[in-house]
C-alpha positions in Angstrom: 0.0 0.0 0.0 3.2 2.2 0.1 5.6 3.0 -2.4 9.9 3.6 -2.0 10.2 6.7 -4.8 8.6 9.5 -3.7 8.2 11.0 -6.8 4.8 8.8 -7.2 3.8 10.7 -3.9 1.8 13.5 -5.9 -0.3 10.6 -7.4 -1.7 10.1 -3.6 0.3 7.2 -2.9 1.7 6.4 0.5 5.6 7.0 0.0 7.6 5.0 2.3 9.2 7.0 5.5 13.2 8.2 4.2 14.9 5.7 7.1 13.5 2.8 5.4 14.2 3.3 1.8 17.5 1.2 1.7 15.6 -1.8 2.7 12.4 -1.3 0.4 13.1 -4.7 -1.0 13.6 -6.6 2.2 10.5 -5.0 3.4 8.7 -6.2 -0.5 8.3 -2.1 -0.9 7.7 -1.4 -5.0 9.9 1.8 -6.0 6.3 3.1 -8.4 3.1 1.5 -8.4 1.8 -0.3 -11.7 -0.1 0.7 -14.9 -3.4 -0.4 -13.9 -2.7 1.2 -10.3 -2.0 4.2 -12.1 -5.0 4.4 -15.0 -7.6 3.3 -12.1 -6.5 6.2 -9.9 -6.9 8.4 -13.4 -10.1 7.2 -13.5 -12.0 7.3 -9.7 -9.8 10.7 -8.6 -8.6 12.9 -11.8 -7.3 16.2 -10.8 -9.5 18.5 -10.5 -7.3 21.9 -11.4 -4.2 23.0 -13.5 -0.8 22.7 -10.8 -2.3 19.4 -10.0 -2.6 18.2 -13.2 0.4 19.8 -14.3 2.5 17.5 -11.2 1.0 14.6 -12.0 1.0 14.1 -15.6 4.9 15.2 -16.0 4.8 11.8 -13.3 3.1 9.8 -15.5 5.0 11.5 -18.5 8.0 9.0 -16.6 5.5 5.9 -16.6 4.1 6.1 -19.8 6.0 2.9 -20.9 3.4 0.8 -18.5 0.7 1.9 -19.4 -2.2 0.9 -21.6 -2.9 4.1 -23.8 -5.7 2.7 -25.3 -7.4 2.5 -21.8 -6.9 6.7 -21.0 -8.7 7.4 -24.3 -11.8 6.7 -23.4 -10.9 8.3 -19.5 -12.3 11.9 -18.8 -9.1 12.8 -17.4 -8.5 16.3 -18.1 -9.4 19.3 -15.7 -10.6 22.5 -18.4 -10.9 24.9 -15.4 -12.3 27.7 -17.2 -15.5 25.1 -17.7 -14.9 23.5 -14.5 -15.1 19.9 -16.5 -13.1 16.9 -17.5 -12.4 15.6 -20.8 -10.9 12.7 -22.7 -7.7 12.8 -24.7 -10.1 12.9 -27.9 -12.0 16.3 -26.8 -9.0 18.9 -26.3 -6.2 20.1 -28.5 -3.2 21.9 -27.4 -3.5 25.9 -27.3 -1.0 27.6 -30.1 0.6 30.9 -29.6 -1.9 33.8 -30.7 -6.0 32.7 -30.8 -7.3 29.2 -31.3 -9.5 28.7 -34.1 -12.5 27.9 -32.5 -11.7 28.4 -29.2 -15.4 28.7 -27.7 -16.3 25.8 -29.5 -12.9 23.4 -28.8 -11.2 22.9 -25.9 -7.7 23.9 -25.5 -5.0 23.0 -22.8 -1.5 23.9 -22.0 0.1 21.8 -19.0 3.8 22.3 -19.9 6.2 20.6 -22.4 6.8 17.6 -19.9 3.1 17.2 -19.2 2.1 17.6 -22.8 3.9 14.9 -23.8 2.5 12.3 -21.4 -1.0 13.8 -23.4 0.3 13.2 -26.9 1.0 9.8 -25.9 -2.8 9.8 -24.3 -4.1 11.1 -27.7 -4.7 15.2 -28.0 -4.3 16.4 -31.1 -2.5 19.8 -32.1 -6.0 20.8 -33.4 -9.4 19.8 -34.8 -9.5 17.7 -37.6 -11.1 19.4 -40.8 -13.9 16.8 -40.3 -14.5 18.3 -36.9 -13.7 21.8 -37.8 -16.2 21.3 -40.8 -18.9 19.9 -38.4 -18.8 22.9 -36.0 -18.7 25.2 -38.6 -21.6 24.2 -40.4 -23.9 23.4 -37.8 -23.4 26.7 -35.5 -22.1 29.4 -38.2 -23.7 32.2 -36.5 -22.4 31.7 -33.3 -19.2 30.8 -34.9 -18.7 33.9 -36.8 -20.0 36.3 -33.7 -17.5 34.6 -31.2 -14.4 34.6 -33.7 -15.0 37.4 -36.1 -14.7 37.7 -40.0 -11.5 36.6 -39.8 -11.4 33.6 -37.9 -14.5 32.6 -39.7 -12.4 33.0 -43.1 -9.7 31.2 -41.8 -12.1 28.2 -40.7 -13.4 28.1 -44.8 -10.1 27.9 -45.4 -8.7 25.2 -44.1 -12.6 23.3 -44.6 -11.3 24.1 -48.2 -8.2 22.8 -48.1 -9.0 19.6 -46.7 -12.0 19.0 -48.8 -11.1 16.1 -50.8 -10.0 14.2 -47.5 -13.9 15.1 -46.1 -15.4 13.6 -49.1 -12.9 10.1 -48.8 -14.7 9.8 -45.6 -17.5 6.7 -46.0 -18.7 7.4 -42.3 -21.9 8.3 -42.6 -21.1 11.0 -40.2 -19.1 12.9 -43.6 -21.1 11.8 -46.1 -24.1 13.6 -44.3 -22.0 16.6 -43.5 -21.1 16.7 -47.1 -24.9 17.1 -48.1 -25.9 19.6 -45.7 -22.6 21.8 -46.7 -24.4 22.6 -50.2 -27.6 23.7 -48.3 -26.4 25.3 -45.0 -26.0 29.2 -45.0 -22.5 28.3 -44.0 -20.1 30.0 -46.2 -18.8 34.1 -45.9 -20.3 36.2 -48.6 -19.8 39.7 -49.4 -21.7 42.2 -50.6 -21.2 45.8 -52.4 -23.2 48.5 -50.5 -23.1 52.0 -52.8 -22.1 54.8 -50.5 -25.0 56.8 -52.2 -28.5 55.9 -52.8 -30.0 55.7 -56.3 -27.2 55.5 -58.2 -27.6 55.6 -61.9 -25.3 52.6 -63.8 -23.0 55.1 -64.9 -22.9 56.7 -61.3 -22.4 53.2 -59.8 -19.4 52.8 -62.0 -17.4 55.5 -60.3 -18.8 55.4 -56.6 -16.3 53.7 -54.0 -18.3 50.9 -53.0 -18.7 49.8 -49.1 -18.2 46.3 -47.8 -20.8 44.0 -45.6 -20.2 40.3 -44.9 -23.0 37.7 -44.3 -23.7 33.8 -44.2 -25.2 32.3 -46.7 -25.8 29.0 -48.8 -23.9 28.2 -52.3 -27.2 28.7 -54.3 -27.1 32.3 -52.7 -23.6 33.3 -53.4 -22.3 34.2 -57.0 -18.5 33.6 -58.6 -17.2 36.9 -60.1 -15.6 36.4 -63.7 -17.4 39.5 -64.8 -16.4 43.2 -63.2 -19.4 44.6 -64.9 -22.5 42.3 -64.0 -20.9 43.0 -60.1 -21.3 46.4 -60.5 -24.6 46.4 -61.7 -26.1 43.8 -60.0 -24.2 43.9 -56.2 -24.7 40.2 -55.7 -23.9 38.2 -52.6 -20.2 36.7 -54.0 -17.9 34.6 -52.9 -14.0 36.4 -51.8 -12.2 36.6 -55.8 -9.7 33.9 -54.5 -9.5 31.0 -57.0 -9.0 28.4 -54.2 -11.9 29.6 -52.6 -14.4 30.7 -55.3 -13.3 26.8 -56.6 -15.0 25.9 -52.8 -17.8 27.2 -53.4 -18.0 25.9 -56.4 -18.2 22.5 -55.4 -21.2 23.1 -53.0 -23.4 24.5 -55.7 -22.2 28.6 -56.3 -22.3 29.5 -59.8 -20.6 32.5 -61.7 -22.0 35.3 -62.5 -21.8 35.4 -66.3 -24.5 31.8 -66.1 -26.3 34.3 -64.1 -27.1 37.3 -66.2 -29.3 36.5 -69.2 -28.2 39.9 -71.7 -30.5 40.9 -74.8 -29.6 43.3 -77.4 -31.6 45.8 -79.2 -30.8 48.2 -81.7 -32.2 51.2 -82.1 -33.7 53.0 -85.3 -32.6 52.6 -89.0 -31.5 49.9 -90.9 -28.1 48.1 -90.5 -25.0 49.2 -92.8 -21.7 47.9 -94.3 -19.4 51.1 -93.6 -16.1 51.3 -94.0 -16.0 51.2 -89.9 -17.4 47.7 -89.8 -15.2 46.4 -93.0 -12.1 48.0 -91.3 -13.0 46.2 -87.9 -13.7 43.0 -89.1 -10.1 43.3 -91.3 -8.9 43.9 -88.2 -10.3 41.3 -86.0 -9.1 38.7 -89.4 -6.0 40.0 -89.1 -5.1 39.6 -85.4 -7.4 36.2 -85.0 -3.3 33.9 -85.0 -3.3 35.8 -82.1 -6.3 35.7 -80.5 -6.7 31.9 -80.7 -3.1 31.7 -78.9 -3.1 29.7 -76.3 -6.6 29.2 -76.4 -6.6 25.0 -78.1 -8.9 23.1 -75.5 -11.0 26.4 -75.0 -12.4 26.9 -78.3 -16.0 27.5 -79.2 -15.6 28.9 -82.6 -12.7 28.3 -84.9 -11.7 30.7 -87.2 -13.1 29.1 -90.3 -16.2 29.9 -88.5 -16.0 33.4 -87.9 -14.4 34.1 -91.0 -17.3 32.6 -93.2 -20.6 33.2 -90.2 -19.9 36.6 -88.9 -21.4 39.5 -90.6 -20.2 43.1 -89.1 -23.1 45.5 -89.6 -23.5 49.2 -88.3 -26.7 50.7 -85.9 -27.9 54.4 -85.3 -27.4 52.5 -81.6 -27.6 49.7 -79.5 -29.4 49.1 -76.3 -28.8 46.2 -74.0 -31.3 44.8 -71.1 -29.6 42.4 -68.5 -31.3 40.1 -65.9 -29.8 39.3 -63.4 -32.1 35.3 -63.0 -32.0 34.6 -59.5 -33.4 37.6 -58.5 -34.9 38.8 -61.5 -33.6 42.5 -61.2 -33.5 44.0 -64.3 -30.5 46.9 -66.3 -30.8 48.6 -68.9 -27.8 50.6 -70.8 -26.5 51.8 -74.4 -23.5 49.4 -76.0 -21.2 50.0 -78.0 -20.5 46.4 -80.0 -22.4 43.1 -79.7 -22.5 40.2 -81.2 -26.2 38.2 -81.5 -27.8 35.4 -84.0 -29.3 36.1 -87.1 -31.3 33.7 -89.7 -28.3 31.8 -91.5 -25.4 33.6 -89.2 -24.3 36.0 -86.5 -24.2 39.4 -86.8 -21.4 41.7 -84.6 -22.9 45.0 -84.4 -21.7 48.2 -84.1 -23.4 51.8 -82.7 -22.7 54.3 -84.6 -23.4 56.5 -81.7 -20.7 55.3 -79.3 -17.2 55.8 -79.9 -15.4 52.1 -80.4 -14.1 50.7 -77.3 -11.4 48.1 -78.2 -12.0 46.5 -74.2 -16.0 45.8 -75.5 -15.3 44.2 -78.7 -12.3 42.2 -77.1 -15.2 41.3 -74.8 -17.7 40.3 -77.2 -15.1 38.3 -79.5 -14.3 36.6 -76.3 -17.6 35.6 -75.0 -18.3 34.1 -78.7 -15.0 32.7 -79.4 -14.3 31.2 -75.8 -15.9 27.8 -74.6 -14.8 29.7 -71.3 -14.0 33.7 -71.0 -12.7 35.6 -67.9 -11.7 39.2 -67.6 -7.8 39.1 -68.1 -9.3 37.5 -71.3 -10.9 40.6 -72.6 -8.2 43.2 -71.4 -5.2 40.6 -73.3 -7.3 40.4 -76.4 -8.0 44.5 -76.3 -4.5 45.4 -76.4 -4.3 42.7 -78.9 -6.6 44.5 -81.2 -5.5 48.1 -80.2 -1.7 47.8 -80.4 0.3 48.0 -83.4 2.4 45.4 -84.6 5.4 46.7 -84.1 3.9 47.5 -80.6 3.0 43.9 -80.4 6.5 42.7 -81.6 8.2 44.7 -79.2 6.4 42.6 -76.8 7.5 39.6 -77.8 4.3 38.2 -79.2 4.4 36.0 -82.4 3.6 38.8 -84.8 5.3 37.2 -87.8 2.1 34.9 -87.7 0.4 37.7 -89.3 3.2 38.9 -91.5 3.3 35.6 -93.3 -0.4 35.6 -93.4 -0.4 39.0 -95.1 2.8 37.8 -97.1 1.2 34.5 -98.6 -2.5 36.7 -99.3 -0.6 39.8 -100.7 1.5 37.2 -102.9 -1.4 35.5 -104.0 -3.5 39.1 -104.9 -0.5 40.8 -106.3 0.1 37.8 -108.6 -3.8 37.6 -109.5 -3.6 41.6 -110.6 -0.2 41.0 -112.4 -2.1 38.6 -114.6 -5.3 40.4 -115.1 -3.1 44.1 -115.7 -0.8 41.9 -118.5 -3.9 40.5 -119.8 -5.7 43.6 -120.4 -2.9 45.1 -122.2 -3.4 43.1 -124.9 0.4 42.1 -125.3 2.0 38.4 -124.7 4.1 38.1 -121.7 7.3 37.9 -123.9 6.6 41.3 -125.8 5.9 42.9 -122.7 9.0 41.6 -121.1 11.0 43.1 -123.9 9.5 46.7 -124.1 10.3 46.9 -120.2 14.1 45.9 -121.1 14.2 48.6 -124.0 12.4 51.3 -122.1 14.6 50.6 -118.7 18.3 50.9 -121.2 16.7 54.6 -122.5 15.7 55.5 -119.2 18.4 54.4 -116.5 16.9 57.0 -114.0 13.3 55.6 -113.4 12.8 51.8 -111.8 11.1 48.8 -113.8 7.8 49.2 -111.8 7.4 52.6 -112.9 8.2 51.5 -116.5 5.5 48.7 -116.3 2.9 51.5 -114.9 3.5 53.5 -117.9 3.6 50.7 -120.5 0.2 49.2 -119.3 -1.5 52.4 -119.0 -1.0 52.9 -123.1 -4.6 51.8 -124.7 -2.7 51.1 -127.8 0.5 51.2 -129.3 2.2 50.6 -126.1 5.8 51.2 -126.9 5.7 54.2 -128.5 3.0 56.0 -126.3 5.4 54.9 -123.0 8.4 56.1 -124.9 6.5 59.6 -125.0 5.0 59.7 -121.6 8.8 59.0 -120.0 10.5 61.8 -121.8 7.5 64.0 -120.6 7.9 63.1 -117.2 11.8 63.9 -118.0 11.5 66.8 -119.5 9.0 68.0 -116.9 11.4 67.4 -113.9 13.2 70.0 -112.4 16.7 68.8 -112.9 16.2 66.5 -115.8 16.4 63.5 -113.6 13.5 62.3 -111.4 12.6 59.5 -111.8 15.1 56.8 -110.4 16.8 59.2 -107.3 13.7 60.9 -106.7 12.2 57.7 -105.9 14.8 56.8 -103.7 14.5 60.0 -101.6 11.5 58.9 -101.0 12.2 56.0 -99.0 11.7 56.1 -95.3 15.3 57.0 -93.4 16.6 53.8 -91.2 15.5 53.5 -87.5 18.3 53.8 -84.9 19.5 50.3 -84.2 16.6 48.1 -82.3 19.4 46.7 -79.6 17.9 49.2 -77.1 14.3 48.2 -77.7 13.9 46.5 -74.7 12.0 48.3 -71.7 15.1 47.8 -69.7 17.4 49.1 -73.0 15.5 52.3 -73.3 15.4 52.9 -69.4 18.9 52.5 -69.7 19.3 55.2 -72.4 16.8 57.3 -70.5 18.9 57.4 -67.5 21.8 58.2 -69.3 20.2 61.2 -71.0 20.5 59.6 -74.8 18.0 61.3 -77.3 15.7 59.4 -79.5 16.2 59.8 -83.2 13.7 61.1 -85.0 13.5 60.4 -88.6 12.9 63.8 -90.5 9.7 64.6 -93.3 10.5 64.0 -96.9 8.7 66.1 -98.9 6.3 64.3 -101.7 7.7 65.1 -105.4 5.7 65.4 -108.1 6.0 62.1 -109.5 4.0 59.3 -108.3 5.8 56.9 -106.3 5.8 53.4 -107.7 3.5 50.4 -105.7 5.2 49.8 -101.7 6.9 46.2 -102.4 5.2 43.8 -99.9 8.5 44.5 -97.8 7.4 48.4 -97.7 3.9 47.4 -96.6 5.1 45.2 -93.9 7.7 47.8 -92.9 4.9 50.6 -92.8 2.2 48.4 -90.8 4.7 48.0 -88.2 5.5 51.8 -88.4 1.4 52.3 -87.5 1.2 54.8 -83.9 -0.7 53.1 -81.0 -3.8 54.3 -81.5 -5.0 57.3 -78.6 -8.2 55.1 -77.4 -5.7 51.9 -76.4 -3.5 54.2 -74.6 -6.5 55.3 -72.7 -8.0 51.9 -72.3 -4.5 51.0 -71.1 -3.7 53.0 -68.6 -7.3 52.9 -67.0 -6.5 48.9 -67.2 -3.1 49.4 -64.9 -5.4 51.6 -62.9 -7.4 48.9 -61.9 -4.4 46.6 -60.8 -3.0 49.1 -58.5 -6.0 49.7 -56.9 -6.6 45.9 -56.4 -3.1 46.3 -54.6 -4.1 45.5 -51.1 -2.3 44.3 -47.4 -1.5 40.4 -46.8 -3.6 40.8 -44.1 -2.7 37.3 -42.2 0.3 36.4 -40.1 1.7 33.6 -42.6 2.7 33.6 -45.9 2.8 29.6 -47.3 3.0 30.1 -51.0 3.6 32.5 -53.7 3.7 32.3 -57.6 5.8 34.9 -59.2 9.4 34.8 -58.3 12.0 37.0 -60.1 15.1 34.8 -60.1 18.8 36.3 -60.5 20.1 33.7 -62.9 21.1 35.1 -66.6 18.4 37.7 -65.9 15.2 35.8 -66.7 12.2 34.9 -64.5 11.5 31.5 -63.2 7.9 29.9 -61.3 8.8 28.5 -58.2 7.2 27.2 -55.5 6.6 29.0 -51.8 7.8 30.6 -49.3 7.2 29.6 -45.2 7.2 32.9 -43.4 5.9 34.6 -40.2 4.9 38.0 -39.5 7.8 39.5 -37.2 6.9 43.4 -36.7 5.3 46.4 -38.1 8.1 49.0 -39.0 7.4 52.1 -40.1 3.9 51.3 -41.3 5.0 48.3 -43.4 4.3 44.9 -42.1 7.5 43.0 -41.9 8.0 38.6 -42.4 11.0 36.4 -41.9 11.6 32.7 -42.3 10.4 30.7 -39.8 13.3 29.7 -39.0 14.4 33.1 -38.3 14.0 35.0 -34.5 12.3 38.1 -35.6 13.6 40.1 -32.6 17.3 39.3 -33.7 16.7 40.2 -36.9 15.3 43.6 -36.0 17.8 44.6 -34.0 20.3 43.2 -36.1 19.6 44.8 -40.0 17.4 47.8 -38.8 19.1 49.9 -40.2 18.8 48.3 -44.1 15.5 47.5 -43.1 14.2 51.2 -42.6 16.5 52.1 -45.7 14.9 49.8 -47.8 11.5 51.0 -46.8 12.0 54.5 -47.2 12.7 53.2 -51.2 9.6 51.4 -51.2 7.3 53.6 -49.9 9.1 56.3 -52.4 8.1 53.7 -55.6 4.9 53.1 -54.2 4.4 56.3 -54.2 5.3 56.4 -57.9 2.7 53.9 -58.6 0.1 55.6 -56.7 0.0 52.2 -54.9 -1.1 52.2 -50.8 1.7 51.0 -48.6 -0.7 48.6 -46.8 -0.4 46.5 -50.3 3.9 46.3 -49.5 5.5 44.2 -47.6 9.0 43.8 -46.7 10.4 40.0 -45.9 13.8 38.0 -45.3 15.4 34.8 -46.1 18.4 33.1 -46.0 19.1 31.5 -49.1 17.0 31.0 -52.3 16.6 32.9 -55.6 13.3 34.7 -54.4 13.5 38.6 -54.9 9.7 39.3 -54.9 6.4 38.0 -55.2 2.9 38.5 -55.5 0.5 37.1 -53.3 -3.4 37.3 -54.1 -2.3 41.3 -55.1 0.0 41.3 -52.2 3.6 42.7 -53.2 6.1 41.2 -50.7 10.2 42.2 -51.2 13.6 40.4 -50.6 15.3 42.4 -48.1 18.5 40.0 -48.5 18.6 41.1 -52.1 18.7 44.6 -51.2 21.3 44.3 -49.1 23.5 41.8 -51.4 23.5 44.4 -54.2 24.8 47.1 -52.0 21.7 49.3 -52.6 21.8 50.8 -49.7 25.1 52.9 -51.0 23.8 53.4 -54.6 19.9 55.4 -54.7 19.7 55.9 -58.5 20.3 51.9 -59.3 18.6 50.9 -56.3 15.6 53.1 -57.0 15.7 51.9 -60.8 16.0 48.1 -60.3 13.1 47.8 -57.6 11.2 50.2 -59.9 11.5 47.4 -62.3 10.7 44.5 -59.5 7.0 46.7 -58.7 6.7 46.3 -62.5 7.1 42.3 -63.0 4.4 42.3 -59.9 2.3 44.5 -60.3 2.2 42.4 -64.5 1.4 39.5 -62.5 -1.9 41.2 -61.6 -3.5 40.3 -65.4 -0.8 37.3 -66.4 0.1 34.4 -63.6 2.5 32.7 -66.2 6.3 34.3 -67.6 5.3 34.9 -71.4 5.0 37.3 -73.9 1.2 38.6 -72.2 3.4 39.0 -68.9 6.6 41.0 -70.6 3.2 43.3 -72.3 1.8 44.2 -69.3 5.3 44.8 -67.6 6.7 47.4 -70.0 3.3 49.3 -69.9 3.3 49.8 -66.2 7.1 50.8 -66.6 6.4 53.2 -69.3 3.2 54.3 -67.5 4.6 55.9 -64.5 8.3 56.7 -65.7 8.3 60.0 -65.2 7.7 59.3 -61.8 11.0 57.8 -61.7 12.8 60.5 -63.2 11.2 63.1 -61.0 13.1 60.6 -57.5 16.3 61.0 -59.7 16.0 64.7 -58.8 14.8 65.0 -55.2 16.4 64.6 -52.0 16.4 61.2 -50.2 13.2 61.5 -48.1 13.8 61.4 -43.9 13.3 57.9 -42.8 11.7 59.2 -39.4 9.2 61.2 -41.8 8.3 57.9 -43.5 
């Protein structure tokens, strides 16, 4: 009934008296009493507050060896003082640093490292299983959300999400019943756009800063947003714009928006018209389609045999278009510009010829038709697409000889057609007219064989003799005797400056450096009409086309709309990214994620380090680079227009990482800006991280590094450069003011 080590004394046990330890085993005294001693003890007295507990579960944490774990399990063990109750193994988890997700709903104990383990052994988990989680959430999400807030509540989804496909391998019955009440239960975090003013008209709604409200509600309720415009309009319940998420939702029943929204088009007065508007647009729209079925093989509705030989372009006085929105049956009305709708034998694309062409609608229409599947970054790609010009296009790396040969085997193919029909109509053989050419060109050295074929052909009769006059009367009419050949060649465009500083970072560099563009000089026209472009000239001249005013707008309001997107992290992790800048030959690589951990908030920027790292060390440590760097963040932010809450400043200690963005996010590599000594250089620190906001702030519209990605990058670049040069200028800003 006694026991020789005392330790087993704060079990209850009698321990036997100091002067007769030595002889325990003469006296048949046990040094500890036995497992089933110890479980039945557990069992009829279990401590009844923390120290206790504390004392003797480090104890048992040293007997652990004999006893029967299986047995404690099923024990209500476990003091939870705050509910004055006891609890298996199975119904606690062990308390994390910060808040416990669910913490009014789970029960969380802490009884010291020793202690814990003894538990671990027992059976308490580090937290709820998602099958649990999932259980809780669903059946109390009011009470849920109240007790933990938006956040916690998000959080929850999250990892509900994440674990889905492990919830629907369960065959308890217990999941599979969970599973069917998920798709009906007003479970899930919706949000919803509040105008700030009341009856708003849709053109006033387009400009209003929206306000924010959150609510429960089921799947059916909840809409995906792949259209910006229909959200606007409609102000729907949706689901966060998070593909893992709004992928969730999804699978419980949400559907998006563009299913949701039933659009009819009208046009208004007169009858429709073939102008040279809708022959130039739908030349267009052939002549970019290589590059608007790019990338696009498994998610194509209509080839473009289809739309070369179906689609009819026709022009309106105007066009009206009535959208219902079907689960609620609310009802918009508004003027568009383009549209594309089914006629008898075809499909029409219409065009108002009251509203001014909008290359973002007709990329949107095109897409909608084209697409088995059509998304916003879609319709902004395919406008620049149609608005750029090709030597725009080039300069961005897209396949733009595509066209060219296209162009090259049509103009070959036309040009050879004419040549035919011109020789026929002349009324000489091939031969004869191959040998008045030769004669004509040896008499007149100074004028080029196309101009001599002009002339020849142009004779109704007689052709020899009449071309022989008509030369030495263009001769004899010329200035200085001579203007046919030379004059010609005056006319021919002066050579660009050398395209090796066409790239965005070339021309930055020549920028910097104070280098002037070249700008070729005005020839004036002579009198003489210049012979037929060669299909070289044409080419050379349709890259030589200006960006067109309206795609410069549409442009920059695009780049606009990603900044403002721009917003903070907002969580105290960061477990993945996917666009990584990578220092190797200077090219961009996708690479998987980071693992960091919020360490401080310096200077109004949150700060992250591995988490491996001791964020108090490396705060006092670097922070001095750390304020330095921010200071040049928050200037190129301000460059941007960008809010500092959407920066973030992080560090690691090996990897080729230099920045990322993260769901619109923008974190930085504060061990790159230190290895590159820009702390001691401003004007190359403040131009390559002006670069770095770039490649991120591309990654808003384009995920992947490609020619779309390298687009979008040198038009934020070029978009806010003079922003840069202005930082050149000024002073280095205070750090304390910052």
């Amino acid at each position: 009934e006694c026991y020789a080590d005392p330790e087993c004394g704060v079990m209850g046990f009698p321990i036997l008296h100091p002067l007769l330890r030595e002889n325990a085993r003469l006296l048949g005294v046990a040094d500890h009493p036995n497992g089933d001693q110890l479980i039945k003890l557990l069992k009829d007295s279990p401590p009844r507050d923390g120290k206790t507990a504390t004392l003797q579960f480090e104890y048992l944490a040293t007997r652990i060896s004999q006893l029967n774990r299986n047995s404690l399990q099923n024990i209500s063990f476990i003091p939870i003082e705050e509910k004055n109750i006891l609890v298996t193994p199975n119904g606690c988890y062990f308390k994390k640093e910060g808040d416990s997700l669910g913490g009014e709903f789970f029960d969380y104990v802490d009884f010291g490292e020793k202690a814990n383990s003894f538990l671990k052994q027992c059976g308490v988990k580090d937290e709820p299983s998602p099958l649990e989680l999932a259980s809780i959430v669903v059946n109390n999400p009011v009470e849920f959300y109240n007790k933990g807030g938006k956040d916690q509540y998000l959080a929850a989804l999250y990892m509900i999400a994440a674990n889905m496909s492990s919830i629907k391998s369960n065959n308890s019955s217990t999941a599979q019943k969970l599973i069917e009440r998920m798709k009906t239960a007003p479970f899930l975090l919706a949000t919803k756009r509040i105008p700030a003013g009341a009856q708003l008209t849709i053109e006033e709604a387009e400009r209003e800063e929206d306000q924010l409200t959150y609510q429960l509600a089921s799947a059916s309720q909840i809409s995906l947003i792949d259209n910006g415009v229909f959200l606007k309009i409609f102000s729907p319940l949706y689901c966060k714009q998070e593909s893992f998420l709004e992928e969730f939702y999804r699978s419980l029943g949400s559907r998006w928006i563009s299913e949701q929204v039933n659009e009819k088009f009208e046009v208004k007065g007169g009858m429709p018209e073939e102008t040279k508007r809708t022959q130039s647009l739908r030349d267009l729209i052939l002549e970019r389609a290589p590059l608007l079925y790019d990338n696009q093989k498994d998610n194509i509705k209509h080839d473009l045999q289809f739309i070369t030989t179906t689609l009819k372009f026709y022009e309106y006085p105007s066009i009206e278009v009535k959208r219902t929105f079907l689960p609620t049956n609310a009802v918009k009305t508004q003027s568009a510009s383009v549209a594309i709708v089914p006629a008898a034998k075809n499909w029409c694309f219409i065009m108002s010829k009251s509203a001014e062409l909008d290359y973002f609608d007709v990329a949107e229409a095109l897409s909608k038709f084209i697409l088995k599947k059509s998304n916003l970054q879609d319709s902004f790609l395919w406008s620049s697409l149609l608005s750029s010009s090709l030597s725009v296009l080039e300069k961005r790396g897209l396949p733009v000889d595509r066209i060219i040969n296209v162009k090259q085997a049509v103009a070959a193919k036309i040009a050879k057609e004419e040549e035919r029909k011109a020789q026929m109509a002349t009324g000489m053989t091939q031969a004869q007219e191959g040998k008045n050419i030769q004669l004509l060109k040896n008499m007149f050295p100074q004028f080029d064989e196309m101009t001599i074929k002009e002339v020849l052909r142009a004779q109704k009769e007689d052709h020899f003799n009449k071309a022989l006059e008509k030369l030495m009367e263009m001769v004899q009419n010329s200035e200085n005797g001579h203007r046919g050949k030379e004059e010609v060649e005056e006319k021919k465009p002066e050579e660009k400056p050398s395209s090796s500083s066409s790239s965005l970072f070339g021309r930055l560099s020549s920028w910097i450096g104070g280098s002037t563009p070249v700008v070729p000089s005005v020839v004036q026209q002579a009198p003489i009409p210049p012979p037929p472009l060669t299909n070289e000239q044409k080419i050379q001249k349709m890259k030589n086309e200006t960006l067109p005013r309206e795609f410069n707008n549409q442009l920059s309001q695009s780049l606009q709309r990603a900044i403002q997107q721009c917003r903070s992290h907002g969580k105290e992790t960061v477990q993945s990214h996917l666009s990584v800048q990578k220092v190797t030959k200077s090219f961009c690589d996708i690479t998987h994620g980071q693992s960091l951990k919020q360490a401080a908030r310096v200077s109004d920027i949150e700060m992250f380090v591995h988490k491996s790292m001791d964020p108090e060390q490396i705060l006092t440590t670097y922070s001095q680079p750390i304020r330095k760097f921010i200071v040049l963040l928050k200037e190129l932010a301000q460059i941007y227009g960008l809010n500092n809450d959407a920066i973030h400043v992080y560090l690691d200690s090996e990897g080729p990482t230099i920045a990322f963005n993260s769901n619109n996010s923008l974190f930085f590599n504060l061990r790159y800006y230190m290895s590159l000594n820009h702390e001691e250089n401003r004007k190359e620190a403040l131009t390559y991280w002006y670069l770095t906001f770039a490649h991120e702030l591309a990654h808003a519209f384009v995920h992947e590094h490609n020619s779309d990605h390298e687009f979008y990058l040198s038009s934020f670049a070029g978009e806010f450069i003079s922003g840069l040069f202005n930082k050149f200028n000024s002073n280095l800003p205070n750090e304390s003011s910052n």
